[in-house]
N, C-alpha and C positions, 0 to 999 in steps of 0.2 A: 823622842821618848825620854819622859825622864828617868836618871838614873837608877832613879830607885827600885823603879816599875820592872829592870832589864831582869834581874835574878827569877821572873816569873814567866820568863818567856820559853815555849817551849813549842817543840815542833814532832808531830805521833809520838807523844809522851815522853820524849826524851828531853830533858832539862837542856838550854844552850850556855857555851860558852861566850863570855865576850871577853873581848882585847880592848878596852880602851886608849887611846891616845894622850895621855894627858899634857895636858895645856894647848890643846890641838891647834887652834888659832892662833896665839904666838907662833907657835913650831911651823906653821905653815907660812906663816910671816916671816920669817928668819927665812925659810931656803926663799921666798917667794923675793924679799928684799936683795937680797945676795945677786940673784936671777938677772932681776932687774935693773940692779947699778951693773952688772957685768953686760947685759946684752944692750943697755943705752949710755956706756963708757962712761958713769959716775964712780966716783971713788966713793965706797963703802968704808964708813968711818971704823977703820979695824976696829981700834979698844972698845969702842959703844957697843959695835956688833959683836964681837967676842962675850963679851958680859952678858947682854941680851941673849945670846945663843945658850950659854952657860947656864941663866935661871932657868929657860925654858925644856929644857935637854934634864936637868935635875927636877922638872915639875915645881918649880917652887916661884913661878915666875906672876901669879895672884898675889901672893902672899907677900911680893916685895912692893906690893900698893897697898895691902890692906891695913887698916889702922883700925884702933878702938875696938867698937864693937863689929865693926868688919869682918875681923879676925872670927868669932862665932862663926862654928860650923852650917847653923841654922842661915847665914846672911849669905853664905857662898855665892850661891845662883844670884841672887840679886846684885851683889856685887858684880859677879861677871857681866852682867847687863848690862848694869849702870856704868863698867867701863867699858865697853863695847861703843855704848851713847855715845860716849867721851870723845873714846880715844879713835878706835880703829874706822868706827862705821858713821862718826860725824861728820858733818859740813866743814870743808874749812874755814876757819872765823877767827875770830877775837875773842871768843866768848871763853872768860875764864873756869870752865871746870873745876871744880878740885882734881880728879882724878888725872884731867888732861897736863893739868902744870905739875902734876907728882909724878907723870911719867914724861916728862918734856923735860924737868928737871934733872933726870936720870940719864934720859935718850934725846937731847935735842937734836942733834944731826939727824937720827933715825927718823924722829918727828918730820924735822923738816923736809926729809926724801919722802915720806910718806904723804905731805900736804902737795907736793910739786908733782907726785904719780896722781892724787887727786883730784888738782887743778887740772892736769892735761886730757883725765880719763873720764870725767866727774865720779861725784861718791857712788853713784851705781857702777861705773864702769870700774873703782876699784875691787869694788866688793864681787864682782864677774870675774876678775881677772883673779882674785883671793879663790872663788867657787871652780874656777877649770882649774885650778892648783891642785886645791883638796880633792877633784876629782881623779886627778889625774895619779895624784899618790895615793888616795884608798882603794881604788879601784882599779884603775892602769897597772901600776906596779904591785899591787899587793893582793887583790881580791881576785881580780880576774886570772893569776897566775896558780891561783890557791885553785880557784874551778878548774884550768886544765888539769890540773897533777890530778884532779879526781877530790878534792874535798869540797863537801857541800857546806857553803858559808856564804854570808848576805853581811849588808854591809847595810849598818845604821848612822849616818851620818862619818862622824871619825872612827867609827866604830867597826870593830871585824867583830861577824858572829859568828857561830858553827858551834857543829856536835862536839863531841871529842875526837881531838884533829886523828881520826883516823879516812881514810878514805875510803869512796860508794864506791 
């Protein structure tokens, strides 16, 4: 759902709250890459991963790719797209991107853990093993603990929804 649409969401007349995640996909990339050089004994290139972890943690981790008219509020979503295409959810290749060599440029070690998880899992099996991730932190740890204590909340993708956090 897009974000704009969420402020209209409402459940027996009661307006919802949401939580969003911001830069959810990096952020899930960071613990997701950390994970995975730790449980297949790669060294996680600290200073790359630090910085990385740092834009995405402060939300500003779009914005250290966007350029031009990028930067407009209105190009957001497409920019995320278009690097999505690029970076996290493409083939591995040769094919020079803009966006992939502006963040290769940045992250090449990270780059290159991310094309060798690729190579071994193919591009579906990475983007599965990115979706049990996200699953497993919005809803493992976070939503489904929100339902025992008794708060009624749903969960939109990165998203946590609910009334006002009081509980039924």
């Amino acid at each position: 759902m897009d974000r704009e649409h969420r402020p209209y969401l409402s459940y027996e007349g009661q307006t919802l709250k949401c939580l969003d995640i911001s830069n959810s996909q990096p952020l899930i990339f960071c613990a997701f890459i950390k994970k995975y050089c730790t449980d297949n004994n790669i060294e996680l290139p600290k200073e790359e991963y630090e910085h990385y972890k740092d834009l995405v943690e402060k939300g500003m981790f779009y914005e250290r790719f966007m350029e031009g008219d990028e930067f407009k509020p209105e190009n957001r979503k497409d920019f995320k797209q278009a690097f999505f295409g690029s970076v996290f959810y493409t083939k591995v290749s040769n094919i020079p991107y803009k966006l992939r060599k502006r963040f290769t440029k940045v992250f090449p070690k990270i780059y290159s853990i991310m094309d060798t998880i690729k190579k071994q899992h193919g591009n579906d099996g990475f983007a599965l093993l990115m979706q049990e991730l996200e699953a497993d932190i919005v809803w493992d740890k976070v939503n489904a603990p929100m339902l025992k204590e008794g708060y009624l909340c749903y969960n939109i993708y990165d998203s946590i929804v609910s009334h006002d956090l009081q509980t039924i």
